[in-house]
C-alpha positions in Angstrom: 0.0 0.0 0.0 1.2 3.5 -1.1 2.1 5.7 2.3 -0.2 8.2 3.0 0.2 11.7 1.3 1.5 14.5 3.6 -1.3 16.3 3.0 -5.1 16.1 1.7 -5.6 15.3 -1.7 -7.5 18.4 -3.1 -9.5 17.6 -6.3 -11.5 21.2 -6.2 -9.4 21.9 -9.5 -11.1 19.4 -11.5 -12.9 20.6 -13.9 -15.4 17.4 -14.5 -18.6 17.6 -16.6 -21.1 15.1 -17.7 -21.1 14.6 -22.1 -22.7 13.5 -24.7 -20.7 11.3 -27.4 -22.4 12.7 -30.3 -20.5 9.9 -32.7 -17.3 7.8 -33.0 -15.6 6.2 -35.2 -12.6 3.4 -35.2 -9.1 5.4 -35.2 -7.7 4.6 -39.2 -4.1 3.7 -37.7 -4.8 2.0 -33.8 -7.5 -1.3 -33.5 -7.8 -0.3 -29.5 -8.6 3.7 -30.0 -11.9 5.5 -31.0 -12.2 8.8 -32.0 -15.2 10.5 -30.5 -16.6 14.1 -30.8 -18.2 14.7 -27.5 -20.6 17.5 -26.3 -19.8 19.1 -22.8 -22.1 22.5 -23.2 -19.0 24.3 -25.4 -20.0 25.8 -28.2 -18.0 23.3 -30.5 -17.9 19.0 -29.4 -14.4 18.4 -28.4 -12.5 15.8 -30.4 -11.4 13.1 -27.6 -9.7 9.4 -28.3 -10.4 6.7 -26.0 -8.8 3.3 -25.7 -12.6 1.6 -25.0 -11.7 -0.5 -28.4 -11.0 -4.0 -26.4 -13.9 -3.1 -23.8 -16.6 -1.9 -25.5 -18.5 -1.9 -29.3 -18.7 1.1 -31.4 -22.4 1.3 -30.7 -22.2 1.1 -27.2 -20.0 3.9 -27.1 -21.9 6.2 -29.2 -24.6 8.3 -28.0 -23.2 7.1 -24.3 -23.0 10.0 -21.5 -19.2 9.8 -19.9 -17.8 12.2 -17.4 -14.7 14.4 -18.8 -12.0 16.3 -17.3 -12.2 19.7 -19.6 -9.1 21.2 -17.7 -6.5 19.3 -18.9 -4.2 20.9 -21.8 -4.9 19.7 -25.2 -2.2 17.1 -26.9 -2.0 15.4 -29.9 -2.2 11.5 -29.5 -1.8 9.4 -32.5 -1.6 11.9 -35.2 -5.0 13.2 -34.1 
């Protein structure tokens, strides 16, 4: 077991809100990524890849709710 942390673990940062995958698609170049535009109340879906390949269908994973973290910075993960 990990020791315990020296202080409390804050997650008040988080930015977390419930979306909408609008649609997804297989990733052209990786069998365990999907490409999914997902609505989180922006004004444009954001463009996120998942590795739910191996877990879960396509049509299971579109039109699903999921909860995202919108405060991380963007980076580009296999050439998307």
């Amino acid at each position: 077991a990990p020791p315990p942390p020296d202080r409390a673990i804050d997650v008040s940062w988080l930015d977390l809100r419930v979306g909408h995958i609008r649609s997804a698609k297989a990733h052209p170049e990786s069998d365990k990524l999907y490409i999914e535009e997902i609505d989180v109340g922006e004004s444009e879906p954001r463009t996120i890849l998942s590795g739910l390949a191996h877990y879960m269908p396509l049509e299971a994973v579109s039109g699903a709710r999921v909860i995202v973290v919108c405060n991380l910075p963007a980076r580009s993960l296999a050439g998307i």
